[in-house]
DSSP file (Angstrom, degrees, kcal/mol; ACC not computed):
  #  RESIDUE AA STRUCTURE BP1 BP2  ACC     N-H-->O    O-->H-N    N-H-->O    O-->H-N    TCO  KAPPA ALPHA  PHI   PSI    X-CA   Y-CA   Z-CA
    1    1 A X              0   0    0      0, 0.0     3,-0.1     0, 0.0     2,-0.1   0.000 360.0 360.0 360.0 135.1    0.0    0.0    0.0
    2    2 A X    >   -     0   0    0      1,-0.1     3,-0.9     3,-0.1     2,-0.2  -0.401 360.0-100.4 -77.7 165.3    1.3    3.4   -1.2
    3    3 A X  T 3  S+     0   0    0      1,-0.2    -1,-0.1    -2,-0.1     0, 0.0  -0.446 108.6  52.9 -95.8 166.2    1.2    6.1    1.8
    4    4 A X  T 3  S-     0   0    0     -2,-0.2    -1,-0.2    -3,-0.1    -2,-0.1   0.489 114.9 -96.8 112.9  -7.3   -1.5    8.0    1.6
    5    5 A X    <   -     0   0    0     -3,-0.9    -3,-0.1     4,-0.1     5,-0.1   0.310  36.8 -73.0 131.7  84.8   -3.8    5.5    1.3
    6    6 A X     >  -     0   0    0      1,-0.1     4,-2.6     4,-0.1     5,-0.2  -0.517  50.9-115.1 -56.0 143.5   -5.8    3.4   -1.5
    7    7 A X  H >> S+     0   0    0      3,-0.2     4,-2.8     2,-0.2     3,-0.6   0.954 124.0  55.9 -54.3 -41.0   -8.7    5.9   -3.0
    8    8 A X  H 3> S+     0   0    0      1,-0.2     4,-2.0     2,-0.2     5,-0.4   0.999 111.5  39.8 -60.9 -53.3  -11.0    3.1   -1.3
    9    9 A X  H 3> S+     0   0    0      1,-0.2     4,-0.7     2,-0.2    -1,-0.2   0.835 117.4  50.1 -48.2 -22.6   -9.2    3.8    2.1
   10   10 A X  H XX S+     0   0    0     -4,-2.6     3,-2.1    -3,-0.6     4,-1.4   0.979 116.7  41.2 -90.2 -70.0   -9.2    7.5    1.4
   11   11 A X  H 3X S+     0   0    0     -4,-2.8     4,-1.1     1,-0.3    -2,-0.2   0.551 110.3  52.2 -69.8 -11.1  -13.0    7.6    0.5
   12   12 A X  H 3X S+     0   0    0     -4,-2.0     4,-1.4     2,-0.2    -1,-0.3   0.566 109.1  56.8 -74.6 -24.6  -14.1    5.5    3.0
   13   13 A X  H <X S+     0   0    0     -3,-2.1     4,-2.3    -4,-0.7    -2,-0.2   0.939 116.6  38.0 -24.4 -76.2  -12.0    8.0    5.3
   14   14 A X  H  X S+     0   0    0     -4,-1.4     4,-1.8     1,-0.2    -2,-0.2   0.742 105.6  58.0 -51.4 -51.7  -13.9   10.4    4.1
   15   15 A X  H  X S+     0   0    0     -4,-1.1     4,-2.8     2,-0.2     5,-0.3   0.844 107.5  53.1 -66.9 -55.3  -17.4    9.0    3.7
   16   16 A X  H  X S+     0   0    0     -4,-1.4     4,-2.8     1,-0.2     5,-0.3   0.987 111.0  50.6 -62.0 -36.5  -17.4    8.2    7.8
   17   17 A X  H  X S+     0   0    0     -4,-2.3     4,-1.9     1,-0.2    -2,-0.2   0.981 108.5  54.9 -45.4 -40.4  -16.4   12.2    8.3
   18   18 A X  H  X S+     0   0    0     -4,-1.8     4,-1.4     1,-0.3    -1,-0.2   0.912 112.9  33.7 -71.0 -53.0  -19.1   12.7    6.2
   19   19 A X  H  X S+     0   0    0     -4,-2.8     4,-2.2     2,-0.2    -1,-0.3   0.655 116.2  57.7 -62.1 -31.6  -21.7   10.9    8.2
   20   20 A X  H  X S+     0   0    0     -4,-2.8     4,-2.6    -5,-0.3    -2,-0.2   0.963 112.4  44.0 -60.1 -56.7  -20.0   11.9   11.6
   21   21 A X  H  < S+     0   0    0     -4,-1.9    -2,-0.2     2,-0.3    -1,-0.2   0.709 116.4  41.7 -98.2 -46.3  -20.5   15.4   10.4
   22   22 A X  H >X S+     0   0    0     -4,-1.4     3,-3.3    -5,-0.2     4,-3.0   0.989 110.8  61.8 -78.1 -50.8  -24.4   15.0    9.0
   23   23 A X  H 3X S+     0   0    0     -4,-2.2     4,-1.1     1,-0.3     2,-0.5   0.911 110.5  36.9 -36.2 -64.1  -25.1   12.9   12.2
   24   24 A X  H 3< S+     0   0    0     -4,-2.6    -1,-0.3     1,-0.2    -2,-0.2   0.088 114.0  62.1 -83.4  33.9  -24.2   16.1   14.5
   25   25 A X  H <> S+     0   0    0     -3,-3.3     4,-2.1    -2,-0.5     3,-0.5   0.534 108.4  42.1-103.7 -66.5  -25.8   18.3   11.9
   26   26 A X  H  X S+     0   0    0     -4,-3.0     4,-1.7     1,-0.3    -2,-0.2   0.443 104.0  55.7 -91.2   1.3  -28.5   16.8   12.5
   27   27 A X  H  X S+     0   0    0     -4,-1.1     4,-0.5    -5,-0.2    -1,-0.3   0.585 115.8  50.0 -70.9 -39.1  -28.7   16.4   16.4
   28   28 A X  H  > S+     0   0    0     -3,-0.5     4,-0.6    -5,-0.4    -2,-0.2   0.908 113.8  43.0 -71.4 -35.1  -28.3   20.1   16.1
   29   29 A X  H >X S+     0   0    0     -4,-2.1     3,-2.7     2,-0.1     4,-1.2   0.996 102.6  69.3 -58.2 -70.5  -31.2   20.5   13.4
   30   30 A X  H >X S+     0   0    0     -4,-1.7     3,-3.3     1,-0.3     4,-2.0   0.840  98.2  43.5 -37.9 -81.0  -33.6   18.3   15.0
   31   31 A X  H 3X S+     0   0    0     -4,-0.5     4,-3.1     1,-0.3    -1,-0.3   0.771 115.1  52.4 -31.9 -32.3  -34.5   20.2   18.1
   32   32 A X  H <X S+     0   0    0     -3,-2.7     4,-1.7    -4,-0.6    -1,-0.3   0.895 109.3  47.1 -64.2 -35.5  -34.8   23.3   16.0
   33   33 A X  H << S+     0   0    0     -3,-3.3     4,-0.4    -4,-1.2    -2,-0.2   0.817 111.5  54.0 -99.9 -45.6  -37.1   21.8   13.5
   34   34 A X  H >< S+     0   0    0     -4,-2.0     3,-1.5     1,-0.2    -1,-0.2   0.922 108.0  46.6 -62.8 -39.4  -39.2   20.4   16.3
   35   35 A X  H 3< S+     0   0    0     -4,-3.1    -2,-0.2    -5,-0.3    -1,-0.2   0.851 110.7  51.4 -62.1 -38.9  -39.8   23.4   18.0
   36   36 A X  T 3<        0   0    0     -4,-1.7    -1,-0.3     1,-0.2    -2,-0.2   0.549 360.0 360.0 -53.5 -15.6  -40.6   25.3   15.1
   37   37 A X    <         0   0    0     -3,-1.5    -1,-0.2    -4,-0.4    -2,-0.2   0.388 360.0 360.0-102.0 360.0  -43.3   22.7   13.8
């Protein structure tokens, strides 16, 4: 393996950030969104 990574390892990297990142987007969201409704 070259360092740095395979693009699967690098996008699968990525992909959990990505979901880490919507998940506590959306813990933040929710409450807002309920109170408003």
């Amino acid at each position: 393996m070259r360092r740095g990574g395979s693009p699967a390892a690098r996008g699968k990297r990525s992909l959990a950030r990505k979901s880490t990142a919507v998940s506590q987007a959306d813990q933040l969201m929710y409450p807002i969104c309920s109170s408003l409704n």
